[in-house]
C-alpha positions in Angstrom: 0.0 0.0 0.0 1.2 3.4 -1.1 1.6 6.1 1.3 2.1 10.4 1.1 6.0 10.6 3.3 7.8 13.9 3.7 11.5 13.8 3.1 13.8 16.4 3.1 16.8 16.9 0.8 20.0 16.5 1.6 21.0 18.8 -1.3 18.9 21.8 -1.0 17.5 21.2 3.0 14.2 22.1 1.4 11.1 20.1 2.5 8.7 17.5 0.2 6.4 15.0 -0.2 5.7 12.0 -2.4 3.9 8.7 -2.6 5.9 5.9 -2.2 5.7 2.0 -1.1 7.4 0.9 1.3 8.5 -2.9 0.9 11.5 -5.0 2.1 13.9 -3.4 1.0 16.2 -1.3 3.1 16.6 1.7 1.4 14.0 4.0 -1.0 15.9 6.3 -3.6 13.9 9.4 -4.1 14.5 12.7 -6.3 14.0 16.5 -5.2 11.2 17.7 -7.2 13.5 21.4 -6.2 17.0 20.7 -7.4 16.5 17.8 -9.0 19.1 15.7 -7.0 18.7 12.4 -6.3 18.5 11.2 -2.8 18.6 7.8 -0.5 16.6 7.4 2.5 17.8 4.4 4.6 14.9 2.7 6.4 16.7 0.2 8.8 17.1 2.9 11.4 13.0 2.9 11.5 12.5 -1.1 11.5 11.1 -1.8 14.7 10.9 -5.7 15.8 7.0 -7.0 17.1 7.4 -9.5 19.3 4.9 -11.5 21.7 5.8 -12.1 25.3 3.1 -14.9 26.6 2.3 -14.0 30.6 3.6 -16.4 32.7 6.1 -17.7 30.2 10.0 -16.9 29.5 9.2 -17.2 25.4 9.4 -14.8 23.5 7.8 -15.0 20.0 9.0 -12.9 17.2 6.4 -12.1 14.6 7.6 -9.3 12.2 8.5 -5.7 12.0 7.1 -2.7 11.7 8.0 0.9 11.0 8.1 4.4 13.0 8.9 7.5 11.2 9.7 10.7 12.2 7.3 13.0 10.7 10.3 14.3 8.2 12.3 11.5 6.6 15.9 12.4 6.2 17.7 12.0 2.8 21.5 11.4 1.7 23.3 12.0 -1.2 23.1 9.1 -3.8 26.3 7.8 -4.6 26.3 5.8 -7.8 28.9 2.7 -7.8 31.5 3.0 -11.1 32.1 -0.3 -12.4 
């Protein structure tokens, strides 16, 4: 499912938003609609585990992740590997 994030741009420090997915991958490569620069936005600092803790028991259950983001997500600059 699509969702409206706000990033802000490593380049410019100017503030936007788009639609974006957010699947398994650990990082989302965006471009300033300002200056035009493109950007990556590391999401493994936002994973957060859920696990279930059963009363009365020492086991712990782990049962997936979840995400919590600032209200801003910050960018870097996009450095392209030369082969």
């Amino acid at each position: 499912m699509k969702k409206r994030f706000s990033f802000k741009c490593w380049n410019c420090d100017r503030t936007y938003t788009l639609l974006r997915e957010i699947t398994e991958e650990q990082e989302l490569i965006v471009a300033c609609p300002y200056c035009e620069k493109e950007a990556v936005v590391k999401l493994k600092p936002f994973i957060k585990e859920k696990k279930v803790i059963r009363r009365g028991e020492a086991i712990e259950q782990f049962i997936g992740v979840e995400y919590e983001f600032p209200e801003i997500l910050p960018t870097e600059e996009r450095i392209e590997l030369s082969e």
